[in-house]
C-alpha positions in Angstrom: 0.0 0.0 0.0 1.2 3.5 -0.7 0.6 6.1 2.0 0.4 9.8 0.2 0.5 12.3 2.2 -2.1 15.3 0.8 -5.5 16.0 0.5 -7.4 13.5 -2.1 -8.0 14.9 -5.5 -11.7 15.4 -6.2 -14.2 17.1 -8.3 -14.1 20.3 -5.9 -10.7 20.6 -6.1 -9.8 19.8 -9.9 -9.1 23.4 -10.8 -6.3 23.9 -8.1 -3.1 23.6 -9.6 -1.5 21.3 -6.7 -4.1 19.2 -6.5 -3.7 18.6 -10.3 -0.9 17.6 -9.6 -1.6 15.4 -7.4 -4.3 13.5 -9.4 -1.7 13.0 -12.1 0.7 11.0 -9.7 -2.4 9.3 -8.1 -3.3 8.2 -11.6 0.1 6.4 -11.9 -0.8 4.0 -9.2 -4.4 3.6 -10.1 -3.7 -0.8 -10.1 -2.9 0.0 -6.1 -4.3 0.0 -2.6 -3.5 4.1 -2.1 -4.0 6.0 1.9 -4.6 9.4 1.6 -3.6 10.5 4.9 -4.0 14.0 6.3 -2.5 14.8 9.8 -3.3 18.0 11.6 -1.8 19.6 14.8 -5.2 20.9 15.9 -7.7 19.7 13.7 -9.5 16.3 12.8 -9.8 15.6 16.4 -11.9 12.3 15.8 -10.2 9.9 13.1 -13.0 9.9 9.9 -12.1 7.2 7.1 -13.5 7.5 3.7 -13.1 4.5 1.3 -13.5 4.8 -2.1 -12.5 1.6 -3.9 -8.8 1.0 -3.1 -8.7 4.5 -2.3 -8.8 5.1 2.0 -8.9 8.7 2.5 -8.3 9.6 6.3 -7.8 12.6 8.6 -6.3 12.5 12.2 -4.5 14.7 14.7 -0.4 14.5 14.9 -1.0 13.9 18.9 -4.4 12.3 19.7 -3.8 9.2 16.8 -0.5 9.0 16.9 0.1 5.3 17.2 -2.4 4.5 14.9 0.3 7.2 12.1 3.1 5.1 13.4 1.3 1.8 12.5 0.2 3.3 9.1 3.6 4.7 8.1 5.1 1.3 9.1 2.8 -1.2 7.2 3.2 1.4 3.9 5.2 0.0 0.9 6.2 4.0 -0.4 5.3 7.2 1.9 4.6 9.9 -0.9 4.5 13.7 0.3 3.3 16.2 -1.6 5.4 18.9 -0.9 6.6 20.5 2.5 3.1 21.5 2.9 1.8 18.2 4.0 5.3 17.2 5.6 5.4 19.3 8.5 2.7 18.0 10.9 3.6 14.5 10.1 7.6 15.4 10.9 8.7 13.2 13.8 7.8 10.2 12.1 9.0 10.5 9.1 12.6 10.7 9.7 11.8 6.6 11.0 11.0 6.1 7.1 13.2 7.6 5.4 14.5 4.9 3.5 10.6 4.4 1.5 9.9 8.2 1.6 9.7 10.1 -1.7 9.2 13.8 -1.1 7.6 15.5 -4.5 8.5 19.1 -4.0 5.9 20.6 -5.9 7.5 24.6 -5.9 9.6 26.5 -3.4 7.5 26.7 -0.3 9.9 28.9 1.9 10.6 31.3 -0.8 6.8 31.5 -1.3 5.9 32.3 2.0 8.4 35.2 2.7 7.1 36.0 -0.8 3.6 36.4 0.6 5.3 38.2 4.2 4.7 35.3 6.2 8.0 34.7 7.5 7.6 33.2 10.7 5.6 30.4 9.3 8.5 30.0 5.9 11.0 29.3 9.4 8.9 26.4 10.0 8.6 25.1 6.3 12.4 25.7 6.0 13.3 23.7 9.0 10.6 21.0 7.7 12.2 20.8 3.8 15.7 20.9 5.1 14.8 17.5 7.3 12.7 15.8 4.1 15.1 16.9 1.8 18.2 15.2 3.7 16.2 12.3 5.1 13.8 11.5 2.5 15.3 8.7 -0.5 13.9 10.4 -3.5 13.0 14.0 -4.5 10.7 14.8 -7.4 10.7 18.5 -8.8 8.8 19.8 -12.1 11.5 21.6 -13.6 15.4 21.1 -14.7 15.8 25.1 -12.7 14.1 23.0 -9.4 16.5 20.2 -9.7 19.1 22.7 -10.3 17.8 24.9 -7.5 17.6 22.3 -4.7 20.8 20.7 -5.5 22.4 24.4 -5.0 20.5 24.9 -1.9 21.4 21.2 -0.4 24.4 20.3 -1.6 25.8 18.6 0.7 22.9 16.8 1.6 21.9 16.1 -2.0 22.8 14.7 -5.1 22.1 14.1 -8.8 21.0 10.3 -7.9 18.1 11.3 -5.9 16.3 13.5 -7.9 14.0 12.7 -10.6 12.5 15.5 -13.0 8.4 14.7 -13.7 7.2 17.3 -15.2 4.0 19.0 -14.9 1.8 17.6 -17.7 -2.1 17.2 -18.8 -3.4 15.1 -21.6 -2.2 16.5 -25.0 -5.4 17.2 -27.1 -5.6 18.0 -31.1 -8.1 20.1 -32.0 -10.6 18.7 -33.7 -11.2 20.8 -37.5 -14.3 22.6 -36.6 -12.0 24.4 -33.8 -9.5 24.9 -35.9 -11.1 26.7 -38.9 -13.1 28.6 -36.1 -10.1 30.4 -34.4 -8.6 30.5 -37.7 -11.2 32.3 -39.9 -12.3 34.8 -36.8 -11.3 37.9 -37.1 -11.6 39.1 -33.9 -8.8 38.6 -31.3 -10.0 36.0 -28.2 -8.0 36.0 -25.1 -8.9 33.9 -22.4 -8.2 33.9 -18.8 -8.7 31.3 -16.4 -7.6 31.0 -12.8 -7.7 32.5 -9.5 -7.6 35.5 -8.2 -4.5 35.5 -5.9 -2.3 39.1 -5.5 0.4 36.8 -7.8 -1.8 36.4 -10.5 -1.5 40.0 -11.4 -5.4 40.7 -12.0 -5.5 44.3 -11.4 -2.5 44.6 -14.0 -4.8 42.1 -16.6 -7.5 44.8 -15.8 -5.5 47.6 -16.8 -3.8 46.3 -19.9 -7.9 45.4 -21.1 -8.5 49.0 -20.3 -6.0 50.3 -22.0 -6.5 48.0 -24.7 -10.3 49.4 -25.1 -9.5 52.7 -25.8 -7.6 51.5 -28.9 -8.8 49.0 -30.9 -12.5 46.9 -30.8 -11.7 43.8 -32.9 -11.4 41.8 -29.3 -13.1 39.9 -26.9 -12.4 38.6 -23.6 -13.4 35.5 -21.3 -12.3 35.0 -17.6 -13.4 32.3 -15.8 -12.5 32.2 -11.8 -14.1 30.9 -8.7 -17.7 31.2 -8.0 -16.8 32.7 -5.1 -14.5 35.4 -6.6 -17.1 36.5 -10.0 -18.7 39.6 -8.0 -15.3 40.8 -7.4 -14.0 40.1 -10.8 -17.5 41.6 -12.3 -16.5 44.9 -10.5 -13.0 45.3 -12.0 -14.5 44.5 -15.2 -17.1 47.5 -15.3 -14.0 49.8 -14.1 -12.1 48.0 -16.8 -15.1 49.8 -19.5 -14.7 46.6 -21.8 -18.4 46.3 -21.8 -19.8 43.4 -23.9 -16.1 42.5 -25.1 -15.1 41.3 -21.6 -17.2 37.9 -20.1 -16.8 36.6 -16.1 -18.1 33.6 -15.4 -16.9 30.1 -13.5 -16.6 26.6 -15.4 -15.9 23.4 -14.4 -12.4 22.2 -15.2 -13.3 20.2 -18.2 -16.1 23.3 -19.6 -12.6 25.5 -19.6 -10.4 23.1 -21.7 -13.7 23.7 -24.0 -12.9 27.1 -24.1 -9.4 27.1 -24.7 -9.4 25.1 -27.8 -11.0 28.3 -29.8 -8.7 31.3 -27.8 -6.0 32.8 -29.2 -4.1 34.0 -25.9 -3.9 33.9 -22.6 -3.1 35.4 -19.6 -0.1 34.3 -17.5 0.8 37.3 -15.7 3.7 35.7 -13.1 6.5 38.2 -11.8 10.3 37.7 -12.4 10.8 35.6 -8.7 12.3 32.6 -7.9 9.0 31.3 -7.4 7.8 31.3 -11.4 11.4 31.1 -12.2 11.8 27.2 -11.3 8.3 26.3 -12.0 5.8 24.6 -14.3 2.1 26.1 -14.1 -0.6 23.9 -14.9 -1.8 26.8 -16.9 0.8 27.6 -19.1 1.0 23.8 -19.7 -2.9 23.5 -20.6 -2.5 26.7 -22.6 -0.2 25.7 -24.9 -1.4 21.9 -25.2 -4.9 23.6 -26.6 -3.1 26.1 -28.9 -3.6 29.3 -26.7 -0.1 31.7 -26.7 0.7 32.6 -23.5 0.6 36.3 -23.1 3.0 36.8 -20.1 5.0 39.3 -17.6 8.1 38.0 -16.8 9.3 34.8 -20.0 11.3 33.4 -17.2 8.7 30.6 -16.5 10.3 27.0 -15.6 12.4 25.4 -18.2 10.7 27.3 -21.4 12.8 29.8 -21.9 15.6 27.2 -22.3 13.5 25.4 -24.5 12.6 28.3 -27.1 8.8 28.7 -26.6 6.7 31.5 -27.9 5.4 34.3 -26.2 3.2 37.5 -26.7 3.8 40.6 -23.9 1.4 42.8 -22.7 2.7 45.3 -25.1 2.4 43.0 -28.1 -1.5 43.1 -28.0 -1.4 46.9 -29.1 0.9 46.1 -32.2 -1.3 43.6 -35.1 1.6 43.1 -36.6 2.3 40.7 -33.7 -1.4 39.0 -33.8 -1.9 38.1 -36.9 -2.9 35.1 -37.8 0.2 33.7 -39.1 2.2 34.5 -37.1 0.1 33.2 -33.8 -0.2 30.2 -35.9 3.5 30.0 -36.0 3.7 30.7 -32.7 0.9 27.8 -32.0 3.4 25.3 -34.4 6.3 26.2 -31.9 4.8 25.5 -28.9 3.0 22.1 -29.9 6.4 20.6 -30.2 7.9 21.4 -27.4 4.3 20.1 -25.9 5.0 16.8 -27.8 8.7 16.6 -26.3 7.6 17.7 -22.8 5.5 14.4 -23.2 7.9 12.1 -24.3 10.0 13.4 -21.0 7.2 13.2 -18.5 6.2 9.7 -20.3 9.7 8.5 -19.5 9.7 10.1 -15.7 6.7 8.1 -15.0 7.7 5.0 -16.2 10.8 5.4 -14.2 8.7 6.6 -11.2 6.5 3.5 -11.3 9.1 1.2 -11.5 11.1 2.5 -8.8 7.8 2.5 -6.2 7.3 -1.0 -7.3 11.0 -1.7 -6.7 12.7 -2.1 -3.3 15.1 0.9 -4.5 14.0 3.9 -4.4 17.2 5.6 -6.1 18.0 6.8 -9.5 21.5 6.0 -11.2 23.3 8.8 -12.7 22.9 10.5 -15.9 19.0 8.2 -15.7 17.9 10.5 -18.7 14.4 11.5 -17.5 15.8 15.1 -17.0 14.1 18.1 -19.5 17.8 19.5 -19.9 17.6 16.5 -23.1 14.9 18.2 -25.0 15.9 20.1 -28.2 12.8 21.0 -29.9 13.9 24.1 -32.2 
């Protein structure tokens, strides 16, 4: 049985990118028994179980269950964190399990925090990755700048033969040729947005740039889909935005959105020049370009595709139609889709080496194991 430490992927949380994440490991290990196991320090106070097929999914608290953690943690074949998040209530036991503990990093949590002014709390998470990191006998990252990142960070603790590089990835789609034709032939410019509503995501900037861009030309139109919870909020900065009928709030299920994408010509991907979007692979950015949509972006320095020559549009290119015509976002689209295809090929081999490891009694990579993005030469 595999123990994964996290919160169970589910219909309510599909559109998170984490939790993505996490559904596309879980779907790795569909064939076994799987314990979803969330420990609290104050919470879950009375131990619930939820069993869906080989799929237990259980909450209890760090001090009142934990001999019944121990005993879990013990009878596991592979402890699986997902990221220093879900390590740090669950600490003082792990360090006993070390050698069956595979630690998936997921971003930067320390840097994030102090990002976000939460310092006090990144002490904690810094104390808790430094343990996992040494301790733990495999590290999965997203990104060849994460690998590159953590083995800076934790040298001497770390080395090339316990890290393996799985990128962030969702089901390639082609477009079927009624889509096609259909963002082809428009002649008005679609961008699309779809996300939260975090200070990060840069909405007010988004807000401005559709202002701005209102006042100039018309030959646009503009969908956002966020949280239910966050469309009256949204709906206001739109009316302040004076887009009128060109700009459309609403909220869509995960699998509505991918709809959407596959007739938009750009999107929004507004992440600042930090460590943070430097070493990492947004779900976004990924679905984006998989469905054909050019990322319109802040900062180019996102993960590994810089290094691997994709295409780009910047707030300032949406006021030039020289830069959006169809051609050449076309081109652009051609780009992209192969570096897409060889992104697969990379997780595809990640996985496979993932799966076998778990299944193995080793959980160690050799050298040079060639599941590593810095391979890819698309261009």
């Amino acid at each position: 049985m595999i123990v994964f430490l996290s919160f169970y992927p589910d219909e309510l949380t599909e559109r998170d990118g984490m939790m993505q994440r996490v559904a596309a490991i879980d779907s790795m290990f569909s064939g076994h028994r799987r314990l979803y196991l969330r420990v609290s320090l104050k919470g879950y106070r009375r131990h619930t179980v939820t069993v869906r097929g080989p799929v237990s999914i259980e909450r209890v608290n760090l001090f009142i269950h934990h001999r019944y953690i121990d005993y879990r943690l013990r009878e596991a074949s592979c402890v699986y964190v997902h990221s220093v998040l879900n390590a740090l209530s669950p600490l003082p036991y792990l360090w006993k399990f070390n050698h069956k503990t595979v630690l998936d990093l997921h971003g930067v949590v320390p840097e994030e925090l102090v990002f976000m002014g939460r310092r006090k709390l990144a002490t904690f998470y810094s104390f808790a990755e430094w343990v996992m990191v040494k301790n733990c006998r495999l590290v999965v990252v997203v990104t060849q700048k994460m690998r590159q990142h953590f083995l800076t960070k934790y040298g001497g603790y770390l080395d090339a033969s316990r890290i393996l590089t799985l990128p962030n990835m969702v089901p390639r789609q082609v477009l079927p040729p009624e889509p096609r034709c259909e963002r082809a032939e428009s002649p008005i410019l679609r961008l699309i947005y779809a996300g939260g509503v975090h200070k990060w995501q840069n909405i007010d900037l988004m807000m401005g740039t559709l202002r701005q861009l209102a006042t100039v030309r018309e030959d646009w139109q503009a969908r956002i889909y966020v949280p239910e919870n966050a469309i009256f909020e949204v709906q206001e900065k739109v009316d302040q935005a004076c887009g009128g009928s060109r700009i459309a709030v609403g909220s869509l299920p995960h699998s509505e959105v991918m709809k959407e994408y596959a007739t938009a010509d750009a999107g929004f991907i507004l992440r600042d020049a930090t460590l943070l979007n430097k070493v990492a692979m947004p779900t976004k950015l990924v679905e984006y370009m998989n469905y054909g949509v050019v990322p319109i972006v802040l900062s180019p320095d996102i993960g590994d595709f810089p290094m691997l020559g994709y295409r780009y549009l910047t707030l300032n290119d949406l006021f030039d139609k020289d830069k959006l015509s169809p051609d050449r976002l076309e081109e652009m689209r051609a780009i992209n889709s192969r570096i897409m295809a060889a992104l697969c090929d990379s997780a595809s081999e990640a996985r496979h080496a993932l799966v076998s490891l778990l299944d193995g009694s080793d959980l160690r990579l050799s050298p040079g194991s060639g599941v590593d993005v810095a391979g890819v030469r698309v261009l």
